[in-house]
PDB file of N, CA, C and O in Angstrom:
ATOM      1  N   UNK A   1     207.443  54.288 -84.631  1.00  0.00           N
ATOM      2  CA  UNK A   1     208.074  53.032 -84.317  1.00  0.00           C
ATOM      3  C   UNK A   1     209.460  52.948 -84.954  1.00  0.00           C
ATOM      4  O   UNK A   1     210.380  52.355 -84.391  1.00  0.00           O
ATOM      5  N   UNK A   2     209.588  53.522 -86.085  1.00  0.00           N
ATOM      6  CA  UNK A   2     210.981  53.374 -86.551  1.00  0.00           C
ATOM      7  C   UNK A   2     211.640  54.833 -87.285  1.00  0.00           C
ATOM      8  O   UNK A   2     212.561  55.032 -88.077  1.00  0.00           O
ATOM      9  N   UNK A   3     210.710  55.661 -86.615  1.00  0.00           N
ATOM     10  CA  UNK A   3     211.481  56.807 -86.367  1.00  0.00           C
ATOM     11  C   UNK A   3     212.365  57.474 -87.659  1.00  0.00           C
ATOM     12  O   UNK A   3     211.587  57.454 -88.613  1.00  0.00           O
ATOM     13  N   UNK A   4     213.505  57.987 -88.039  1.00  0.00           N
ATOM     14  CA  UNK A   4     213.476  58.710 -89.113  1.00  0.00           C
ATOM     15  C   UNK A   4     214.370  57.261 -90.019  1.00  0.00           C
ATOM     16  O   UNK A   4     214.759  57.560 -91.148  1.00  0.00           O
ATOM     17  N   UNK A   5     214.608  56.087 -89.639  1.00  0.00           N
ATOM     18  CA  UNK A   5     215.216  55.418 -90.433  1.00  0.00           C
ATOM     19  C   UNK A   5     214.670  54.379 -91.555  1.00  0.00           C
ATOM     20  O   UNK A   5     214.035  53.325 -91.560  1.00  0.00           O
ATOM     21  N   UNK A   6     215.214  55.180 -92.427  1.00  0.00           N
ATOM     22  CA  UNK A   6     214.314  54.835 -93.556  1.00  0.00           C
ATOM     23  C   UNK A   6     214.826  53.452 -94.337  1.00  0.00           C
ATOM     24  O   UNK A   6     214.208  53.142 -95.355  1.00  0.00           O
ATOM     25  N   UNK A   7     215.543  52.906 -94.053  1.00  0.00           N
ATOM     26  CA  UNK A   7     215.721  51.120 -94.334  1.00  0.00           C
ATOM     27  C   UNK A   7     215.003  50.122 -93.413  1.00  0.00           C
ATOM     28  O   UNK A   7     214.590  49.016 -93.762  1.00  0.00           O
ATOM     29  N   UNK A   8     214.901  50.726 -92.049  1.00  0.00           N
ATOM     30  CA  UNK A   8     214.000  50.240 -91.313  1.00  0.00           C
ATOM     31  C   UNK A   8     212.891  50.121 -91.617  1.00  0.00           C
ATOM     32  O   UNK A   8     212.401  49.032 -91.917  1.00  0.00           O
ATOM     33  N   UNK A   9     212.140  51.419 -91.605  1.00  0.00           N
ATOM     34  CA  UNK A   9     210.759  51.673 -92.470  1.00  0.00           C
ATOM     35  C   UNK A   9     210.436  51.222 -93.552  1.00  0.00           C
ATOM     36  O   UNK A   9     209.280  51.112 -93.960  1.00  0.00           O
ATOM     37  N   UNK A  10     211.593  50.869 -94.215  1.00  0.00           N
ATOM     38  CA  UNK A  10     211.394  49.932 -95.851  1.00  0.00           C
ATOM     39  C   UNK A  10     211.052  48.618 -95.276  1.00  0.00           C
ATOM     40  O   UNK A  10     210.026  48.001 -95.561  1.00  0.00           O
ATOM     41  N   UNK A  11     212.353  48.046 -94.095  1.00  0.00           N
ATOM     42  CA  UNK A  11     211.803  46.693 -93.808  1.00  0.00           C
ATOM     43  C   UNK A  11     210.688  46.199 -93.093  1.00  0.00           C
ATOM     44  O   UNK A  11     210.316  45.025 -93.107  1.00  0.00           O
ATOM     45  N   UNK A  12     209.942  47.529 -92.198  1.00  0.00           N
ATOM     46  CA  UNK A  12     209.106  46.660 -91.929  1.00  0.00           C
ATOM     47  C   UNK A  12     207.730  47.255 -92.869  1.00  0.00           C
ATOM     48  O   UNK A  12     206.642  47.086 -92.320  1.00  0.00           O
ATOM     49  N   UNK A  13     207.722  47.694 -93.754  1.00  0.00           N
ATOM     50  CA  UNK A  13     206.962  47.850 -94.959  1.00  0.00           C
ATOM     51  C   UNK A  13     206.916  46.590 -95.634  1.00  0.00           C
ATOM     52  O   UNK A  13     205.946  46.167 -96.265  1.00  0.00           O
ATOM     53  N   UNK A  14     207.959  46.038 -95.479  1.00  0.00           N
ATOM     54  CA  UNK A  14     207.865  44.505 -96.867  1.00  0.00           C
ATOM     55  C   UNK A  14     207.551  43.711 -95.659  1.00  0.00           C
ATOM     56  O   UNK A  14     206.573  42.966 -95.719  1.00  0.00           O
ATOM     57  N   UNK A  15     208.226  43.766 -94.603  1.00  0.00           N
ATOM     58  CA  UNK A  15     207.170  42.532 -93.422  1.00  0.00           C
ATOM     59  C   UNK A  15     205.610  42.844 -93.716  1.00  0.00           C
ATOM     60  O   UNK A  15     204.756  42.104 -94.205  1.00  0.00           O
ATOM     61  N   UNK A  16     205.540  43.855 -93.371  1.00  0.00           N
ATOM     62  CA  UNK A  16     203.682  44.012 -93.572  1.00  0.00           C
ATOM     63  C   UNK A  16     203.067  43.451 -94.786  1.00  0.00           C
ATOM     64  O   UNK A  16     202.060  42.744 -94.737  1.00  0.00           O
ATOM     65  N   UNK A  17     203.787  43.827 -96.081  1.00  0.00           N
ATOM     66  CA  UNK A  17     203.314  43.275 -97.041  1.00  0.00           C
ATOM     67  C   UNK A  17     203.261  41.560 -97.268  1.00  0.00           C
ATOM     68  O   UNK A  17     202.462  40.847 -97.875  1.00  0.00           O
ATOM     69  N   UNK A  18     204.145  41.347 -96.709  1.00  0.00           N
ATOM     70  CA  UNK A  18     204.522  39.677 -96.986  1.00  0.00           C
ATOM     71  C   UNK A  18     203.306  39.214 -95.665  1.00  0.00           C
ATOM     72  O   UNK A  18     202.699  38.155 -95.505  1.00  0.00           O
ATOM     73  N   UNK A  19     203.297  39.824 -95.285  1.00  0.00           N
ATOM     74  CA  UNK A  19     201.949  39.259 -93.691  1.00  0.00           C
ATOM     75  C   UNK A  19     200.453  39.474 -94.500  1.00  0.00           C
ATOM     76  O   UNK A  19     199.570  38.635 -94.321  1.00  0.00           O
ATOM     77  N   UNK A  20     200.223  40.633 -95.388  1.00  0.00           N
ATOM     78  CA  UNK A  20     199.211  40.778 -96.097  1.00  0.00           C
ATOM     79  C   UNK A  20     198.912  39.999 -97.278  1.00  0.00           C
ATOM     80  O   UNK A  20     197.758  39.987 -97.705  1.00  0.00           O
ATOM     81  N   UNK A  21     199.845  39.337 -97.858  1.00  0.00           N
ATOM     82  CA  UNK A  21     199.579  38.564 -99.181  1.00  0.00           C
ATOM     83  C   UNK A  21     199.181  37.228 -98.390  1.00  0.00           C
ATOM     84  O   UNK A  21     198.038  36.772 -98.421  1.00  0.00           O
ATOM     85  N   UNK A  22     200.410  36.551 -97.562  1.00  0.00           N
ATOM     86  CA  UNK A  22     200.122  35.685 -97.259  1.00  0.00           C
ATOM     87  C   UNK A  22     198.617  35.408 -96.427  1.00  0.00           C
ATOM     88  O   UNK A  22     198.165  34.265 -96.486  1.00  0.00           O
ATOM     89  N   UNK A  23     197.712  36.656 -95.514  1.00  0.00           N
ATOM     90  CA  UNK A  23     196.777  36.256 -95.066  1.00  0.00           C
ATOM     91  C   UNK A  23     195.282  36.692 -96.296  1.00  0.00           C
ATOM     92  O   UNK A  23     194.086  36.748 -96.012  1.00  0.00           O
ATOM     93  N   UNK A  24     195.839  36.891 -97.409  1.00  0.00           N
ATOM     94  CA  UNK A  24     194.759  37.250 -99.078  1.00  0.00           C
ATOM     95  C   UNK A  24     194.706  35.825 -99.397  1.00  0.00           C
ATOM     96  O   UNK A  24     193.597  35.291 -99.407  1.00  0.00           O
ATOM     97  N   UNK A  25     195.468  35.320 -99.589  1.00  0.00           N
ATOM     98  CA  UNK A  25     196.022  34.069-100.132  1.00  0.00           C
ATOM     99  C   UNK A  25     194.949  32.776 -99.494  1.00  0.00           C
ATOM    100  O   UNK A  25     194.163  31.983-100.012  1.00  0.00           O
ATOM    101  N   UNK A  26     195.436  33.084 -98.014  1.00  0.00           N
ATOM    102  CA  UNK A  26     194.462  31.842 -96.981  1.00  0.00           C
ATOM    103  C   UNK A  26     193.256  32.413 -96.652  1.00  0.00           C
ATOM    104  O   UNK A  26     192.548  31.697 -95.944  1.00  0.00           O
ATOM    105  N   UNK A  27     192.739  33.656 -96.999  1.00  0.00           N
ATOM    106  CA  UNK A  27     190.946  33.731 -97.275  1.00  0.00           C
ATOM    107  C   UNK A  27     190.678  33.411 -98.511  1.00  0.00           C
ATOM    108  O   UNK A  27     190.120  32.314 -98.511  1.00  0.00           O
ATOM    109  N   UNK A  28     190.835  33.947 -99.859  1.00  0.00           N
ATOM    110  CA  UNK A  28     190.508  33.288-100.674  1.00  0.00           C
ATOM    111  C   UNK A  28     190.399  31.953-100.701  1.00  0.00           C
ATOM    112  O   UNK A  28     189.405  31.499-101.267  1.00  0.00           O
ATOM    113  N   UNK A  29     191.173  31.213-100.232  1.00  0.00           N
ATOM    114  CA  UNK A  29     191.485  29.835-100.717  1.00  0.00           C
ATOM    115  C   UNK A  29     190.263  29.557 -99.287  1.00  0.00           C
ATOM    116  O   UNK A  29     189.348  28.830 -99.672  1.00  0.00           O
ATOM    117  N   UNK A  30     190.139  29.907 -98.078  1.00  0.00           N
ATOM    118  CA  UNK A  30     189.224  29.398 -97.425  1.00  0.00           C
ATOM    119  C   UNK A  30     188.020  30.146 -97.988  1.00  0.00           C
ATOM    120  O   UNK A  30     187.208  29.244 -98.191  1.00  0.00           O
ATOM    121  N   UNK A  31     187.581  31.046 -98.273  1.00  0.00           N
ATOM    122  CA  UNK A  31     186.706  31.605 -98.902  1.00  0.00           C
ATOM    123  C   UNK A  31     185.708  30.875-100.325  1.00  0.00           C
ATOM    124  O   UNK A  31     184.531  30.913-100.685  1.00  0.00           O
ATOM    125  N   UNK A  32     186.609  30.426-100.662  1.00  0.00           N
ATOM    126  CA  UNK A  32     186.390  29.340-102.093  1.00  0.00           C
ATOM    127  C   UNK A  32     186.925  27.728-101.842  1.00  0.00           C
ATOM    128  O   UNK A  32     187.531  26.999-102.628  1.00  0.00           O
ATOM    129  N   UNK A  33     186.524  27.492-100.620  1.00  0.00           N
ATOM    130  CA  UNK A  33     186.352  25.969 -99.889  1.00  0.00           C
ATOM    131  C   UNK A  33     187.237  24.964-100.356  1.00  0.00           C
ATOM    132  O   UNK A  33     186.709  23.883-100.618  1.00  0.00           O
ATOM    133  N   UNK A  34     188.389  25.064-100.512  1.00  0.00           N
ATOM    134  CA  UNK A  34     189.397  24.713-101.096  1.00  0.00           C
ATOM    135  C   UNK A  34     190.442  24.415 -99.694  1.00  0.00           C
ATOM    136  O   UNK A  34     190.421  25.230 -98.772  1.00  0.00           O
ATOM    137  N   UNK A  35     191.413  23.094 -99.620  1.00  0.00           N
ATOM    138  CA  UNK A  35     192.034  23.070 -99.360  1.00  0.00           C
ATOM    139  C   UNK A  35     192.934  23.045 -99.614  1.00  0.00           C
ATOM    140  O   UNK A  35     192.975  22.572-100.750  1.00  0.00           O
ATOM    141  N   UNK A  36     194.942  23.532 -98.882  1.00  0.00           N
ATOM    142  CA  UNK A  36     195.489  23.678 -99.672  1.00  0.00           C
ATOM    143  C   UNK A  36     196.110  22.444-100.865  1.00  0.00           C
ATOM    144  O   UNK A  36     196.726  22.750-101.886  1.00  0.00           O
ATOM    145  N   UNK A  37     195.858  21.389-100.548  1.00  0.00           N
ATOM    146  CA  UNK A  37     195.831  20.157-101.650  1.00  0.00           C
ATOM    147  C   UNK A  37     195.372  20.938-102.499  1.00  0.00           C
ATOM    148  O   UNK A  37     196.226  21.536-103.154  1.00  0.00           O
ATOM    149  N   UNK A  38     194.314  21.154-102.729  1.00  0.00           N
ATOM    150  CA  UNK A  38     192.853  21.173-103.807  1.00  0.00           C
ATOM    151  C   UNK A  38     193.598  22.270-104.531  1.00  0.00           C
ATOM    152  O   UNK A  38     194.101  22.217-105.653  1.00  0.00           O
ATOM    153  N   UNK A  39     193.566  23.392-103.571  1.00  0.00           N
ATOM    154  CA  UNK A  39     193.769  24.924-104.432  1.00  0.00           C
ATOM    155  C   UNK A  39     195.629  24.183-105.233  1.00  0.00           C
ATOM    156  O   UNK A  39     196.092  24.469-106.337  1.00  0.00           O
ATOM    157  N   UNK A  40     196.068  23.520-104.482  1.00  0.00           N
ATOM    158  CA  UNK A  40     197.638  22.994-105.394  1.00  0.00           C
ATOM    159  C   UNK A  40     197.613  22.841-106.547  1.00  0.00           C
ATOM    160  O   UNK A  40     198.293  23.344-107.442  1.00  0.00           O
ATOM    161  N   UNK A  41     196.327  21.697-106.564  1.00  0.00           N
ATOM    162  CA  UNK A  41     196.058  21.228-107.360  1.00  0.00           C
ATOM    163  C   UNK A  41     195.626  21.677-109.242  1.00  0.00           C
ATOM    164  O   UNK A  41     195.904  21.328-110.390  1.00  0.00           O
ATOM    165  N   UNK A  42     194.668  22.803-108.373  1.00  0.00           N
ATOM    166  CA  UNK A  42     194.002  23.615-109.404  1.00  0.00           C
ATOM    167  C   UNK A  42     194.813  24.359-109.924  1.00  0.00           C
ATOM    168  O   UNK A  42     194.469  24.955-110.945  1.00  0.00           O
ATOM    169  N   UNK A  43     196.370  24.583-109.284  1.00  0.00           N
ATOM    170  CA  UNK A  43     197.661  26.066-109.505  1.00  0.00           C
ATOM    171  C   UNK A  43     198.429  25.295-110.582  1.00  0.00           C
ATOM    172  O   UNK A  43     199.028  25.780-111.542  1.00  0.00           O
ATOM    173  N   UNK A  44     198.257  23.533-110.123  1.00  0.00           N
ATOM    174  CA  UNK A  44     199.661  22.957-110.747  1.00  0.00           C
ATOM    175  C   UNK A  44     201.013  23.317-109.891  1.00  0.00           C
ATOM    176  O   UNK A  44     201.988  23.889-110.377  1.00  0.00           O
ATOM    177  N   UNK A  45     200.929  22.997-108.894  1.00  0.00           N
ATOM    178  CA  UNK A  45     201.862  22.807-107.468  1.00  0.00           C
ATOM    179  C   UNK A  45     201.733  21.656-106.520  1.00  0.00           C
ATOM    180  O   UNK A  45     200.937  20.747-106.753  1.00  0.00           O
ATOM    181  N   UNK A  46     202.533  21.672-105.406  1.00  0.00           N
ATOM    182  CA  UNK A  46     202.495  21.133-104.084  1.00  0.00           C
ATOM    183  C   UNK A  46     201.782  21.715-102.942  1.00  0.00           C
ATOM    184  O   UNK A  46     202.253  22.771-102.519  1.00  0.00           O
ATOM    185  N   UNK A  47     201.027  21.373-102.515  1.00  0.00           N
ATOM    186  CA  UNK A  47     200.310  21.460-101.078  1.00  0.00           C
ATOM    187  C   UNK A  47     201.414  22.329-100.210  1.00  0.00           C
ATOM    188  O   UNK A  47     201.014  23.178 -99.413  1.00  0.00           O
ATOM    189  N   UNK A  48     202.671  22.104-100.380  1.00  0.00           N
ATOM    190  CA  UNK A  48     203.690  22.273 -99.308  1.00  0.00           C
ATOM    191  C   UNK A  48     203.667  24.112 -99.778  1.00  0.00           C
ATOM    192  O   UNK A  48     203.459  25.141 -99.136  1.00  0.00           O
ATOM    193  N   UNK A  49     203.981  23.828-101.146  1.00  0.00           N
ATOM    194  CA  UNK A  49     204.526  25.528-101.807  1.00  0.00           C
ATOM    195  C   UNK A  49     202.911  26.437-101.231  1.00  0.00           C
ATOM    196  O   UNK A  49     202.898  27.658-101.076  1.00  0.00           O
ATOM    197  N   UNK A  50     201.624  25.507-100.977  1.00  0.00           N
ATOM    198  CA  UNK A  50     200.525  27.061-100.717  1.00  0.00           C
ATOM    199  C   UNK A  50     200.638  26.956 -99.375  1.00  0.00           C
ATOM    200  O   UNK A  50     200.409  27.999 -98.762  1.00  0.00           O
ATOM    201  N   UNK A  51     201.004  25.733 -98.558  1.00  0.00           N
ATOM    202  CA  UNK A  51     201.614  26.568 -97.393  1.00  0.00           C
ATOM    203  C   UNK A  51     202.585  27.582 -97.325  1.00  0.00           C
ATOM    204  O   UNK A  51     202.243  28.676 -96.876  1.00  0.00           O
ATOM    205  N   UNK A  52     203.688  27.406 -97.681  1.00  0.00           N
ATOM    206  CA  UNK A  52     204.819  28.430 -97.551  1.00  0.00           C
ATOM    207  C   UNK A  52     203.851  30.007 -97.908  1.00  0.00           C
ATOM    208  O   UNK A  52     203.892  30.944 -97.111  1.00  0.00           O
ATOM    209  N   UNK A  53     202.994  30.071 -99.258  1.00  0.00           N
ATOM    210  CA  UNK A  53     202.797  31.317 -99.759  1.00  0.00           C
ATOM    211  C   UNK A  53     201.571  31.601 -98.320  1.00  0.00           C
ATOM    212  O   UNK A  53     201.149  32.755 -98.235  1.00  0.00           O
ATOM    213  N   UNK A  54     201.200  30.863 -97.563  1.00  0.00           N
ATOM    214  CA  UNK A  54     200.400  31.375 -96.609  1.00  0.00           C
ATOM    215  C   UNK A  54     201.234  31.778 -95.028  1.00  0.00           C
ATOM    216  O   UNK A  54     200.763  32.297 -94.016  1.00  0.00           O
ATOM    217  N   UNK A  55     202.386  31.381 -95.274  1.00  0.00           N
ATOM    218  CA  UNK A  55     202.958  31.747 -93.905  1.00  0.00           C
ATOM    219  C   UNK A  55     203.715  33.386 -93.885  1.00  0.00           C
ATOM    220  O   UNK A  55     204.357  33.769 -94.863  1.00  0.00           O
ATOM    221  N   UNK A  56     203.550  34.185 -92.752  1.00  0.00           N
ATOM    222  CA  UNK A  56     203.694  35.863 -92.970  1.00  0.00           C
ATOM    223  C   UNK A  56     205.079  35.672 -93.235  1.00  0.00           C
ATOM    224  O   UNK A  56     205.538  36.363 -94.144  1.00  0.00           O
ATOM    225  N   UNK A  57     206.070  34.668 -92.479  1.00  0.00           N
ATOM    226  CA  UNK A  57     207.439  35.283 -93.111  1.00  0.00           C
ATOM    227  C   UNK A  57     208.139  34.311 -94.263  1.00  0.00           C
ATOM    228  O   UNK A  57     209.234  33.818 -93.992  1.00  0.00           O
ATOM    229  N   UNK A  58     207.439  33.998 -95.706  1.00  0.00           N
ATOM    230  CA  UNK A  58     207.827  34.112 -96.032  1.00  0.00           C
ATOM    231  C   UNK A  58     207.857  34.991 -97.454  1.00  0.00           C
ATOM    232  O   UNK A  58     206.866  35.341 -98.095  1.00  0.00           O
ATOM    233  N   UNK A  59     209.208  35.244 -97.765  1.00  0.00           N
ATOM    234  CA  UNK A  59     209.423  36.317 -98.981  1.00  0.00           C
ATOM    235  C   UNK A  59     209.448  36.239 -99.917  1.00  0.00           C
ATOM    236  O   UNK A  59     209.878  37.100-100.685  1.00  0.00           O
ATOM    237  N   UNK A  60     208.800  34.714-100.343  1.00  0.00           N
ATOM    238  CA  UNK A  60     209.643  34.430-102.212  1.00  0.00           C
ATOM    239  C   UNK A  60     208.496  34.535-103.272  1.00  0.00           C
ATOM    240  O   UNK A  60     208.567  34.055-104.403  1.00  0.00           O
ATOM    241  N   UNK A  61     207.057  35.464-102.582  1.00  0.00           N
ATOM    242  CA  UNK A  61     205.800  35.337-103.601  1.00  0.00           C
ATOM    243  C   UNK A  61     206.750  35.814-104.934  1.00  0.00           C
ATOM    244  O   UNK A  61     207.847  36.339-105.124  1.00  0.00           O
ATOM    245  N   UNK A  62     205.541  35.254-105.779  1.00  0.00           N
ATOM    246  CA  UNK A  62     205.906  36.027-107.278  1.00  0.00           C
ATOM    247  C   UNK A  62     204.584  36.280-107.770  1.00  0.00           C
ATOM    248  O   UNK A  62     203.537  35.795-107.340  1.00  0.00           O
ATOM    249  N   UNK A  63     204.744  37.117-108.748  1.00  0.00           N
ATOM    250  CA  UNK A  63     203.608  37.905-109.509  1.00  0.00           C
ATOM    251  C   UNK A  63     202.865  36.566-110.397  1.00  0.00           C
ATOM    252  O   UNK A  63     201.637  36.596-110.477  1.00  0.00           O
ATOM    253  N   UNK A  64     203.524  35.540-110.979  1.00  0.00           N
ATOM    254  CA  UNK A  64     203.111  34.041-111.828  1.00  0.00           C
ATOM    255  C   UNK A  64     202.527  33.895-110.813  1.00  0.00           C
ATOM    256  O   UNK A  64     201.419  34.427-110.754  1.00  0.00           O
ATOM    257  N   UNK A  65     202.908  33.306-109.892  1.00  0.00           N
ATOM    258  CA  UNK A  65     202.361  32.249-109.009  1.00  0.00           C
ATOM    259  C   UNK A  65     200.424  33.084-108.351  1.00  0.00           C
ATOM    260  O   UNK A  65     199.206  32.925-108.280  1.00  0.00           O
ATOM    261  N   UNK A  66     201.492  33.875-108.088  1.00  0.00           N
ATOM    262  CA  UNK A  66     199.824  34.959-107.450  1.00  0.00           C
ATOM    263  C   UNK A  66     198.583  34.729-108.634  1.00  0.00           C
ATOM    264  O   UNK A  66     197.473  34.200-108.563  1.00  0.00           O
ATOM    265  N   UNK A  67     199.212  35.283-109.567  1.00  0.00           N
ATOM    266  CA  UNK A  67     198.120  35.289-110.673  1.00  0.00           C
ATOM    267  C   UNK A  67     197.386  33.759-111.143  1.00  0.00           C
ATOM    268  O   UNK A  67     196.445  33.710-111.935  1.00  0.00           O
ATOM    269  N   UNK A  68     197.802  32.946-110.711  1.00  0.00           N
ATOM    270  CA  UNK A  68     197.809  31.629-111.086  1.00  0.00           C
ATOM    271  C   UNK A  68     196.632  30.971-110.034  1.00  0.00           C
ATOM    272  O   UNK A  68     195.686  30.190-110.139  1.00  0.00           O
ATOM    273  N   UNK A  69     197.226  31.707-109.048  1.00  0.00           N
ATOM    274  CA  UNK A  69     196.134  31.223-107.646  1.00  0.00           C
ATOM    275  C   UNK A  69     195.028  32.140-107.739  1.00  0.00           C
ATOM    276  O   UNK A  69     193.870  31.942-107.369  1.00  0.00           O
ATOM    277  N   UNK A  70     195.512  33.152-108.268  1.00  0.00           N
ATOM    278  CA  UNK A  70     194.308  34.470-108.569  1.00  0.00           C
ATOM    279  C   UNK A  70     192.683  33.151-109.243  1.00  0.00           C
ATOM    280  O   UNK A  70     191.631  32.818-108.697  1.00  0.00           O
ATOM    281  N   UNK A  71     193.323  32.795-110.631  1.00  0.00           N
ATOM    282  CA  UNK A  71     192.705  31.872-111.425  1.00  0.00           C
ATOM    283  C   UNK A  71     192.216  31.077-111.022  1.00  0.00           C
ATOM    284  O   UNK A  71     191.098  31.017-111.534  1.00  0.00           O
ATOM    285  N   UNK A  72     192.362  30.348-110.354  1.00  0.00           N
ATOM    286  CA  UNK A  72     192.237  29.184-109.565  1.00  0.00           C
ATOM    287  C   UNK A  72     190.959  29.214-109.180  1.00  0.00           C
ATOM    288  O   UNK A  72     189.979  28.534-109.483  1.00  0.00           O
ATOM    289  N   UNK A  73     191.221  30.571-108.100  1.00  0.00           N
ATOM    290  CA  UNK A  73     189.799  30.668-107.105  1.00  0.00           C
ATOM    291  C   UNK A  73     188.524  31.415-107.785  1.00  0.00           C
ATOM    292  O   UNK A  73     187.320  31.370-107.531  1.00  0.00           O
ATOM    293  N   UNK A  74     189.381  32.208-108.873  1.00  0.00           N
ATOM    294  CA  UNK A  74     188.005  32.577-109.424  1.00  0.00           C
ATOM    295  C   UNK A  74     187.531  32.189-110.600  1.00  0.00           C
ATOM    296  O   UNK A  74     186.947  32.917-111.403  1.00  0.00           O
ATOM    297  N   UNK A  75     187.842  30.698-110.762  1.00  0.00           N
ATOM    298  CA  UNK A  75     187.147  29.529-111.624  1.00  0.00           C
ATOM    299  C   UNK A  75     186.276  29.096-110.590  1.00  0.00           C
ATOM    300  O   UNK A  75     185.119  28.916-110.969  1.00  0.00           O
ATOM    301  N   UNK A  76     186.484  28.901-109.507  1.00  0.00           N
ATOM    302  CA  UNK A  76     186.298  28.103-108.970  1.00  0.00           C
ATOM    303  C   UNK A  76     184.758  29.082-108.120  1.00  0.00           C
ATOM    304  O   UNK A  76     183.835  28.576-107.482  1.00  0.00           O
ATOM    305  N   UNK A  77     184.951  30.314-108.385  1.00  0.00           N
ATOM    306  CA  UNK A  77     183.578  31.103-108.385  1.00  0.00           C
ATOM    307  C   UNK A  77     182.712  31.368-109.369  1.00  0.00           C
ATOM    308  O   UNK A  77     181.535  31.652-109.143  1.00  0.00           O
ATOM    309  N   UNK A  78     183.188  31.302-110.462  1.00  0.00           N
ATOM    310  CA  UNK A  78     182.277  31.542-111.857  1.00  0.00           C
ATOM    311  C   UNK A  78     181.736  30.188-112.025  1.00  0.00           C
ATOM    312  O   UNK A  78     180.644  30.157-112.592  1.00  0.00           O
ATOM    313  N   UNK A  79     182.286  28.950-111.633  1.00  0.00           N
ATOM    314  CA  UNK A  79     181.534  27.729-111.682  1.00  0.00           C
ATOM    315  C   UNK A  79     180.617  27.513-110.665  1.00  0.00           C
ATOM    316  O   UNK A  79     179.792  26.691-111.064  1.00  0.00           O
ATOM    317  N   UNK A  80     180.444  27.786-109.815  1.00  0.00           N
ATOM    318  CA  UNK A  80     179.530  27.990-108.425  1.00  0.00           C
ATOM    319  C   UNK A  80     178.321  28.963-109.206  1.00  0.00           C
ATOM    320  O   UNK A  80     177.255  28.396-109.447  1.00  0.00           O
ATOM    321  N   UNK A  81     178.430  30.003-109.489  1.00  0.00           N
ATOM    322  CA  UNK A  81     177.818  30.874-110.129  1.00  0.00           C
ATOM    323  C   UNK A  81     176.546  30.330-111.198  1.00  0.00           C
ATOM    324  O   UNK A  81     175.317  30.381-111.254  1.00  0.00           O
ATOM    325  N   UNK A  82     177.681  29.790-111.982  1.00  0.00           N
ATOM    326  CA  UNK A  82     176.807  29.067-113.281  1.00  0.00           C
ATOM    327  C   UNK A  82     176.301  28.035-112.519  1.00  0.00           C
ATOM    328  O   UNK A  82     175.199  27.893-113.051  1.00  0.00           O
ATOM    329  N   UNK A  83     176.377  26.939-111.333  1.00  0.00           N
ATOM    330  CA  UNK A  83     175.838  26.140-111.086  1.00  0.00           C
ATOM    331  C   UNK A  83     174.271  26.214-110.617  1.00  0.00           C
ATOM    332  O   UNK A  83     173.339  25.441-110.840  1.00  0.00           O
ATOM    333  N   UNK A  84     174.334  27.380-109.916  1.00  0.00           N
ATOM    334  CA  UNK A  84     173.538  28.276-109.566  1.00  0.00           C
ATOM    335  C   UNK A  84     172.483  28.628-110.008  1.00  0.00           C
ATOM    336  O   UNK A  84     171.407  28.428-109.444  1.00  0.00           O
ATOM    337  N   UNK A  85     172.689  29.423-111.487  1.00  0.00           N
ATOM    338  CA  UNK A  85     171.884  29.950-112.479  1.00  0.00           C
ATOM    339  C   UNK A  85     171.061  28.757-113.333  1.00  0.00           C
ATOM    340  O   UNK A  85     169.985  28.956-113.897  1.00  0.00           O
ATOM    341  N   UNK A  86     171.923  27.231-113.311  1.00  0.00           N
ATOM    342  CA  UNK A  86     171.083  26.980-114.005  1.00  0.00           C
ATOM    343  C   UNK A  86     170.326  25.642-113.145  1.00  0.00           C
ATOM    344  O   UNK A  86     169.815  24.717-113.776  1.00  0.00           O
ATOM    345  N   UNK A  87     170.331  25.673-111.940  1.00  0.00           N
ATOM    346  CA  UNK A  87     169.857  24.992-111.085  1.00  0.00           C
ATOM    347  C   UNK A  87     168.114  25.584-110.871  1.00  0.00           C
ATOM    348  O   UNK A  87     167.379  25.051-110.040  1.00  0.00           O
TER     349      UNK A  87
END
């Protein structure tokens, strides 16, 4: 598809990637029954900013923010867990 040009091939390498975070992002968060209010909420953000991190084009993830939402959802499984165990 993009043949021997290799800035091309870089760019659509970071399209793919930015299409892959953003669709990690909106399973987890649907995965762990969260809307994006809720999961905002739990990050310490706006509803608006976990849209943006769920749409493929955009580019401005960061490694904080990821890790932050990382947290989020998997509180939000270890408490399910324990609810679980001692039910």
């Amino acid at each position: 598809m993009t043949g021997r040009d290799s800035k091309l091939q870089r760019e659509l390498e970071e399209e793919l990637a930015h299409r892959e975070v953003a669709r990690k992002i909106y399973q987890l968060r649907e995965g762990a029954k969260l809307s994006q209010a809720e999961l905002a909420r739990r990050v310490g953000t706006t509803q608006s900013v976990i849209s943006r991190l769920e749409d493929a084009d955009y580019d401005g993830h960061s490694l904080a923010m990821l890790n932050r939402i990382a947290a989020a959802v998997e509180i939000r499984f270890v408490a399910r867990k324990r609810m679980l165990q001692a039910g």
